[in-house]
N, C-alpha and C positions, 0 to 999 in steps of 0.2 A: 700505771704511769707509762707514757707512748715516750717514743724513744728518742724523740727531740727534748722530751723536760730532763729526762738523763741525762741527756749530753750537756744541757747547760747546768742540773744540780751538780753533777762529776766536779767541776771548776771550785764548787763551793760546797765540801762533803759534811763542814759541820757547822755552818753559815744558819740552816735553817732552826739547828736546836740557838745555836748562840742568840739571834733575833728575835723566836720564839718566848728567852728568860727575860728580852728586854720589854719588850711588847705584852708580858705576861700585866702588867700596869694597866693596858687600855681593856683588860678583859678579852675575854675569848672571840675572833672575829669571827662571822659568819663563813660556810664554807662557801669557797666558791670555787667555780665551772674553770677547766681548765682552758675554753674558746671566749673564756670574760663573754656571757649574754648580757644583754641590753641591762637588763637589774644589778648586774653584778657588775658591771659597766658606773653604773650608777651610785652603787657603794662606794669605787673606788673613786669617782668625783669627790664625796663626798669627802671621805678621808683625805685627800689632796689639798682642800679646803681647812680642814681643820688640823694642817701641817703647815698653812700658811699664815694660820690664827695668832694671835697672841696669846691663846688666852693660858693657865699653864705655865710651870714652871720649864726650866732644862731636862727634868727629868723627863714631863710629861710631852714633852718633844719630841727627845729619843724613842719615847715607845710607838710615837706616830709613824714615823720616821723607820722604825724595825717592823709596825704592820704591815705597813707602805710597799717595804722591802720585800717581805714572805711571802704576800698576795700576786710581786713580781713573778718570785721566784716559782711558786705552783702553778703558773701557764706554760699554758704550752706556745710554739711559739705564733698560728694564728692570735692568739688571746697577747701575747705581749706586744704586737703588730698594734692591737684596739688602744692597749696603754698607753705606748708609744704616741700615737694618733693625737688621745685625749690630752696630753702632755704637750703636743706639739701645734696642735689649734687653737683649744681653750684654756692654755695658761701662760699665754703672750702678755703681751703689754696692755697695757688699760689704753685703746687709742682716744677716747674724751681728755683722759689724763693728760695724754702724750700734746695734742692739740691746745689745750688751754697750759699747758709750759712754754708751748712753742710761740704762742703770742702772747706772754709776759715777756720773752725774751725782745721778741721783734718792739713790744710799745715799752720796754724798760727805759723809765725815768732816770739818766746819770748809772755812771761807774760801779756805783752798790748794788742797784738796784739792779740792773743785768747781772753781778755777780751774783748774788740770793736767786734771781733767774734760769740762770743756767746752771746753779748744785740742783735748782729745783728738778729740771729739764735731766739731769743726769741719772737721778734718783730714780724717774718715773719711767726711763727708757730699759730698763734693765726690767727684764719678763719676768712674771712671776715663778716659773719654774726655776729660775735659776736659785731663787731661794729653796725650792723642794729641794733641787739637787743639790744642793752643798747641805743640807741636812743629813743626807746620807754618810758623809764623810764622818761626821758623828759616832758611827756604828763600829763596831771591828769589819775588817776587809770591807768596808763603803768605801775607800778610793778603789780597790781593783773591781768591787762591783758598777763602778760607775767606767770606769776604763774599758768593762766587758760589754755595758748598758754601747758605750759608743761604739764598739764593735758592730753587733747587733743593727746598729743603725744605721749603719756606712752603708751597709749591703742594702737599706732599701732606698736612704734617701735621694740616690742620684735618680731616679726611677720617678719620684713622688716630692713636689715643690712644696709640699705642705711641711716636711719634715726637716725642708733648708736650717732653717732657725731653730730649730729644737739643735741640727749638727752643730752649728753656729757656735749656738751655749757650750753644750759641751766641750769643742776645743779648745774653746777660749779659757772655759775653767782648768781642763786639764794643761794645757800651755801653761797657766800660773803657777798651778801646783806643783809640774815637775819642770821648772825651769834649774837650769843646770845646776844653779847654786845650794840647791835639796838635795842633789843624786849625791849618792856613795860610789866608789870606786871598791871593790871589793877583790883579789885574786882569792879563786877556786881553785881548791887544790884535791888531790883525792882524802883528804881529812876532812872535808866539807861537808855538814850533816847529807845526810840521802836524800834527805827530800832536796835538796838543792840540786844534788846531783841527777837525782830522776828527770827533774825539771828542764836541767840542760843539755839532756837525752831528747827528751821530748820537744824542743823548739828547735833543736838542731835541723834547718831545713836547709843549708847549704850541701852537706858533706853528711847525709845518713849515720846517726853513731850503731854502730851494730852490735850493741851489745857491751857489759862490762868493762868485757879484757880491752874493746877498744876505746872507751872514754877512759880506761885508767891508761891507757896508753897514751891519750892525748893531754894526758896529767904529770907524764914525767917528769924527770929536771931539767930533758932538755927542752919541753914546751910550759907551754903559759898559755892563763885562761883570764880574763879578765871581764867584770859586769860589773856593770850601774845598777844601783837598786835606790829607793826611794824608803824613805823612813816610815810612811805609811803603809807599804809592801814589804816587807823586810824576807821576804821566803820568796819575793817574786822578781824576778832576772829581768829588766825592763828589754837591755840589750847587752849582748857581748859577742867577744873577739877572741880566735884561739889564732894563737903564734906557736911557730916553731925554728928555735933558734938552730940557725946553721953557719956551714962555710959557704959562703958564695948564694946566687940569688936561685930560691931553684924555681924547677921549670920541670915537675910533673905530683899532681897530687897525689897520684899511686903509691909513688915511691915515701912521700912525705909522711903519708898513715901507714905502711907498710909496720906491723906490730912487730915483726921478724929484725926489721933492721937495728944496728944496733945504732946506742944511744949514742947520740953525741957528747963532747967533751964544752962542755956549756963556756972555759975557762979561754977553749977556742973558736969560739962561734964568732963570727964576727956581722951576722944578717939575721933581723927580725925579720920572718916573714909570716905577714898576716894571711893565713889560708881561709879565715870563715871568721863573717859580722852576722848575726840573727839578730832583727829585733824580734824579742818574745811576746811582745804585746801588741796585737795588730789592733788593738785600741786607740794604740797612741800613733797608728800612723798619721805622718804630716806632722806631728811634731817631733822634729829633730834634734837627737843629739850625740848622732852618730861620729860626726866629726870633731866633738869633745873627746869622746871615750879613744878614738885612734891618739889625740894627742895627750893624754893624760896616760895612755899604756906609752905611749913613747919616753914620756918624762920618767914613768917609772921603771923603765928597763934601762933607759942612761943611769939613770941612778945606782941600779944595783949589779949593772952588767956595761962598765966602761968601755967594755974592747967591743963592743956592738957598734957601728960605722954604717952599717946598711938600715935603711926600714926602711922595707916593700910587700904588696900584695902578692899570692897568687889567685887570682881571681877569676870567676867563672865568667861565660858571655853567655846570658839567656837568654836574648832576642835574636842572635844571628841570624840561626836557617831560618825563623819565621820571616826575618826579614827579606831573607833570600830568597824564600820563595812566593811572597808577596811581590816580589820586584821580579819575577821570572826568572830566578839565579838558581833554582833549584838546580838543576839537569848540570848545571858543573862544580855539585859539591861534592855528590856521590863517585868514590874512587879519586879524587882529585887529588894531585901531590900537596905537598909543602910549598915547591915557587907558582903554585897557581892559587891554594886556597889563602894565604896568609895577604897578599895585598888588597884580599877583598874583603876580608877581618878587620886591615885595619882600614880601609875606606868605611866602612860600617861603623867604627869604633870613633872615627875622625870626624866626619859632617854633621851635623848637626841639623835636628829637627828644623826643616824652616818655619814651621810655626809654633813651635814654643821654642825657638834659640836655645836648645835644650839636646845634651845627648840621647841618641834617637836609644840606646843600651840604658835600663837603670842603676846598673854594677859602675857603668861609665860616670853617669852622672850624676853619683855619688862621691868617686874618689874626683872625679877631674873638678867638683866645686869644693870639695875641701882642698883644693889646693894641690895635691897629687901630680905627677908625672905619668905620661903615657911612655913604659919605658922599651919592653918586651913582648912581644906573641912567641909562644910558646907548643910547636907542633907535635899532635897527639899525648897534651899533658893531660886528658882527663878521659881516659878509655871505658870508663863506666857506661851505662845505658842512659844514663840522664846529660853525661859529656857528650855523647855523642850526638845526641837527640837534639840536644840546645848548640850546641856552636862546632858540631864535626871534632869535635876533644881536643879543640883550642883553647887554652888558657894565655892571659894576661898579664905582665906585673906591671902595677902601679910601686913608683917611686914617692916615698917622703922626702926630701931633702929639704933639710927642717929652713935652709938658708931663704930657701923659694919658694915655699910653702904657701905665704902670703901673696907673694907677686904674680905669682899663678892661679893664685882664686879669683882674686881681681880680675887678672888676663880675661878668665875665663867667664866670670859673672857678670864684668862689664864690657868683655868685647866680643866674649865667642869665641875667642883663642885658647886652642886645646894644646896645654906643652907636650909635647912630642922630643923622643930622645932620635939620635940620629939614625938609629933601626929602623921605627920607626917611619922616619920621612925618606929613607931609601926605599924602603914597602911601596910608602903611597905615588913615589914616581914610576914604580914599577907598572 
């Protein structure tokens, strides 16, 4: 086995036996090539076919549906590129279908008869794959294999217009699925099985966890870990948020994970601050529901920690220097103080893309549409190689103030107004 089908069986270590006992119904399928050849190309038409059938009880669906699956899973990924392909050409929409609904609509005789028209017209415009893929949800782990299948596919379809609509479906489906109303709000704690915790090791891509001692450090009483998960993933972290209660707003990550330090008196903390959001499923990029989970840890820490008065970020900046030096700013980042580099952080932080009316930072245009405050730059708070590398180890806090919260998203989504605290706007006249 070549070392790209590892990488994607790893994700799914007992997927292939559990599909295997389901699929054991349609009898043993032929072996096939892990680069899917033309014949075995062919097979899998075939089966796709006969997962769209009627024919067949529930039972005999699911085992369609689990061949279907395993035949994915043993390519490599040229071979699941051809799948992919076959999925996203020829299991569209029936266009004669499509055509003769669309002119019952246009010569529909009276009120009924364009109603019956258009359920018809609705029915036929929904691709035939989209019925394979919600087949899979069927399965065990068939939502996060389908979450991983849209992974998978992100990375090729901007490249190749044939796979538009295959992306299409997919998010459309997973958008329904994990609409917020389904997510669970869960706090991690260091009694949370292993596997949970391995997991939140392993997505952690803001703030590298290094090891044990420091996720149980970032476990104690005086932090907070909080994820969304889905009833269908119940083992899988879709997204989460790690807080560290303190006195006052701070303004260095070092010091924040510093394992040595001692722990705070939680009874006095009076500031949540949010150091690190991961979404764990870059499946479900684009669909959001990042600015749920900040206010749903918010409600839950008013709840159980009334003297908390502050919620804010300390937040990274990943586009700066590329910015900088795209724009020729490079040559006065290096050695550069504090009153030289920080009003051109926040000019960076502040303008807004002209062509997508959009923060030109993604950290920014995250917190500034949920609502957020531009409140604090924060000099040489992230001295690591990765701080330094992305924004010269300037960090950010964004402000909650739950009062503005609203007034501010609006601001911002409808006019391009970024709230800015008076720091801030003293920077940018600078």
């Amino acid at each position: 086995m070549d070392e790209d089908r590892t990488g994607w069986l790893s994700r799914f270590p007992s997927l292939r036996g559990l599909w295997r006992d389901i699929a054991h119904a349609m009898g043993a399928p032929p072996r096939i090539s892990a680069d899917l050849p033309p014949d075995d190309a062919d097979f899998l038409r075939d089966r796709m076919r006969q997962c769209l059938s009627s024919q067949g009880g529930e039972v005999t669906a699911r085992a369609r549906a689990a061949q279907l699956g395993r035949a994915y899973l043993d390519l490599n990924q040229q071979g699941r590129l051809k799948f992919l392909r076959i999925l996203a050409a020829e299991f569209g929409t029936d266009k004669a279908a499509v055509d003769k609904a669309v002119a019952a609509v246009t010569t529909a005789a009276g009120p009924e008869a364009r109603s019956r028209a258009e359920r018809k017209l609705r029915v036929v415009l929904e691709p035939a794959r989209v019925k394979l893929l919600t087949q899979f949800t069927s399965l065990p782990e068939g939502v996060k294999f389908l979450v991983d299948m849209r992974e998978e596919l992100s990375n090729i379809a901007k490249s190749d217009p044939v796979f538009e609509g295959l992306a299409d479906d997919l998010k459309t489906l997973l958008s329904g699925w994990f609409d917020i109303g389904f997510l669970e709000l869960h706090r991690i704690t260091w009694r949370s099985p292993a596997l949970i915790l391995e997991k939140i090791m392993a997505y952690e891509a803001v703030h590298a966890i290094q090891g044990w001692a420091d996720l149980k450090n970032r476990l104690d009483s005086d932090r907070r870990l909080y994820a969304f998960f889905h009833p269908r993933m119940p083992d899988e972290p879709l997204i989460f948020v790690e807080v560290a209660l303190t006195r006052g707003m701070a303004g260095n990550v070092q010091k924040l994970l510093d394992e040595h330090a001692p722990v705070e008196d939680i009874d006095k903390a009076d500031t949540a601050i949010f150091y690190s959001i991961n979404n764990a499923q870059r499946g479900l990029n684009g669909i959001s529901f990042g600015n749920f989970l900040i206010k749903r840890v918010v409600d839950a820490l008013t709840h159980e920690l009334p003297n908390l008065k502050t919620f804010a970020t300390l937040s990274p900046i990943p586009g700066f220097r590329s910015w900088a030096e795209k724009n020729g700013l490079a040559g006065s980042l290096d050695g550069a103080g504090e009153t030289a580099l920080l009003p051109l952080v926040a000019r960076y932080l502040t303008e807004l893309n002209p062509e997508t009316g959009k923060a030109r930072d993604p950290v920014a245009q995250f917190h500034l549409s949920n609502g957020a405050r531009m409140e604090r730059l924060n000099w040489n708070a992230d001295a690591s190689a990765k701080g330094l590398a992305q924004s010269c180890g300037v960090m950010v806090n964004y402000l909650y103030r739950l009062p503005d919260i609203e007034v501010n998203h609006e601001a911002y989504t409808g006019q391009g107004k970024v709230a800015t605290s008076t720091t801030i706007k003293a920077l940018l006249k600078a």
